[in-house]
N, C-alpha and C positions, 0 to 999 in steps of 0.2 A: 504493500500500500504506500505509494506515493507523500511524505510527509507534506502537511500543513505547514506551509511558510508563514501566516498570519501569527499561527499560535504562538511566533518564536522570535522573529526579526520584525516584521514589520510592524508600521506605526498609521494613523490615518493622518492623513492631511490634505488643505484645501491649497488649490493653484489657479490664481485668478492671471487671465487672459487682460490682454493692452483693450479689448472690448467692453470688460468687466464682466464675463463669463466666468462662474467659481466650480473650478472641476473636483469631484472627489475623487481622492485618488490613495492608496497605500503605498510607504517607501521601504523597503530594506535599504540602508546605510551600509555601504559595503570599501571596497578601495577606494580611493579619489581617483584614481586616474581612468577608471572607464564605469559607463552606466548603460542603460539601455531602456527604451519608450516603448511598452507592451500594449498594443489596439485591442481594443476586442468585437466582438462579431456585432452584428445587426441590431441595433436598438431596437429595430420596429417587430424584433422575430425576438424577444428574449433576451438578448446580450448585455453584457456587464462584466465587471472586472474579477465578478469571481468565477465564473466559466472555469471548468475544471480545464481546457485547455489553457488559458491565460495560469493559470495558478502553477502547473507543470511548466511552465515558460519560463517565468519569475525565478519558480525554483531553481531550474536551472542553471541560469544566467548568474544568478544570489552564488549557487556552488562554485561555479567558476569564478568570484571575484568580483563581479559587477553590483553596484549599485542600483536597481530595478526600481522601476515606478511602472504600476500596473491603475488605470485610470478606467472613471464611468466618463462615458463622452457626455457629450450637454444634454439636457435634459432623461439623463439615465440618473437612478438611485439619488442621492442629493446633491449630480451637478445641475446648476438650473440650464436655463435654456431650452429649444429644443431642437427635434431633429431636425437635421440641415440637409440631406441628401449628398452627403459626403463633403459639402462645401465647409460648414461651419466644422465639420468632423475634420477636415486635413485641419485646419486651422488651432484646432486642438492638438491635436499632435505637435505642432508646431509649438505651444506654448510650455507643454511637458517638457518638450525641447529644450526650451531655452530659458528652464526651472533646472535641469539637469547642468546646464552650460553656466548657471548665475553661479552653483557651486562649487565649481573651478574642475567640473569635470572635460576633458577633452577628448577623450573617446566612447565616445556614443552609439552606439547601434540603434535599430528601429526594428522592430516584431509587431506584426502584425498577424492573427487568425480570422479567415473570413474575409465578411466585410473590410474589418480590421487591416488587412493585407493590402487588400483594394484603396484603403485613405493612405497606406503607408507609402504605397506606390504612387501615388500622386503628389506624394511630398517631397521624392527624391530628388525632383530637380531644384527645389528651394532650399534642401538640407544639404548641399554637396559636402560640408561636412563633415555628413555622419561616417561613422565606421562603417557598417554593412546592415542590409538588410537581411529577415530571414520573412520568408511566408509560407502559412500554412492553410493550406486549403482553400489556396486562392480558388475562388467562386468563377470561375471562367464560363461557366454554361450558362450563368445569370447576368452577369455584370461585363462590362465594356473594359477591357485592358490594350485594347486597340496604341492606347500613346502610351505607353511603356517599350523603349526601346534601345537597346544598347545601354545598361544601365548596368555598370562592373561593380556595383554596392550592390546589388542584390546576388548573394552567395547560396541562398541556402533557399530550397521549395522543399515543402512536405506534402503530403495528401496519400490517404487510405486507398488501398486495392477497392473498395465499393464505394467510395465515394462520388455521388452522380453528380455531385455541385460543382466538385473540381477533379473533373475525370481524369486519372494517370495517362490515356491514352493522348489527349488534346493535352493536356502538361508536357507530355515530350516531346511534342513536336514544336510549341512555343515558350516554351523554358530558354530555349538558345538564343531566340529571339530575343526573348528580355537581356540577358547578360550570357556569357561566352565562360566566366566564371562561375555560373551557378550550376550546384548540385540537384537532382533531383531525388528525392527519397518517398518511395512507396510504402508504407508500413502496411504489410499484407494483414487482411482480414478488417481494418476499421472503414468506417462510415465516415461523415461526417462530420460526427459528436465525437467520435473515438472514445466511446464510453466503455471504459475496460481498457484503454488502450495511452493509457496518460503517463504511463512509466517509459512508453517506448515515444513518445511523442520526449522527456526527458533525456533521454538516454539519446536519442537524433539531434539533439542541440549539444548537450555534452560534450559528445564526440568530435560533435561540427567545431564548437570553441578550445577541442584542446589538440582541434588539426587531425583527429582522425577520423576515417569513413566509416559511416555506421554500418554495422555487420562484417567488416573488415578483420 
């Protein structure tokens, strides 16, 4: 079982936007020198920052050293605002950003799952920069990734053998597209939700941050 990062490191806290948009959001405090900015999926489907995939994410990230901020986009749980249709969503992202950046961190990654992946990728051209991107179950059969192109920060895709949101079959052939640097990883047997499947969703970033290939 996956441990709960909440129970142990993290803290809550609010990070208000140059708009005056107040996001909730949990930090682990970890090295100064790197952090990284956790999306999470669809406000209008469920999504929020404790999503057992964002919480395996965090995890992750927190073991190898990074400082992690895992956030409710606007108008989720008690950030206000509301849904923006990815507009006000990148712009969030943006602001976690440059919450991570006030504190003298200077390598930054960006994670996104879902939705989440889709706002992260819309950021990359205003965040040049960030360390790297990682996405997970980018939503390709629903959502428009059309301007994502040649983008060497995005290192890292994941997505389940049944996932129909963001089918492995259309991931591999537009993966290279996006970056010529990124990985693709399949974790056989998960959906979507990868419910049952949040250790290996941990162990696929793990690996990815200490340089080695998952299942390798």
């Amino acid at each position: 079982m996956i441990m709960d990062l909440s129970q142990d490191k993290e803290r809550p806290i609010f990070i208000t936007s140059d708009s005056g948009i107040r996001l909730e959001a949990l930090i682990a405090e970890n090295q100064k020198d790197k952090g990284v900015v956790i999306a999470h999926p669809h406000p209008l489907y469920g999504g929020n920052m404790y999503n057992n995939v964002v919480e395996a994410v965090a995890l992750a990230y927190y073991t190898a050293g990074y400082t992690t901020v895992r956030f409710n986009f606007r108008g989720v749980g008690r950030s206000t605002g509301a849904f923006d249709n990815g507009i006000g969503e990148a712009e969030d992202v943006k602001t976690v950003f440059r919450y991570l950046e006030s504190m003298g961190i200077k390598s930054i990654a960006l994670t996104g799952y879902s939705f989440g992946s889709w706002v992260v990728a819309s950021c990359l051209k205003d965040l040049q920069q960030a360390d790297h991107a990682v996405f997970i179950s980018p939503p390709v059969a629903m959502i428009d990734f059309s301007f994502l192109k040649n983008e060497p920060k995005v290192k890292l895709v994941i997505t389940g053998s049944y996932d129909d949101i963001a089918p492995s079959e259309v991931l591999k052939k537009i993966v290279p597209e996006w970056s010529s640097e990124a990985k693709l990883i399949v974790i056989d047997g998960a959906d979507h939700f990868y419910w049952g499947y949040s250790e290996q969703i941990k162990e696929v970033i793990t690996q990815f941050l200490s340089g080695v290939t998952y299942g390798s």
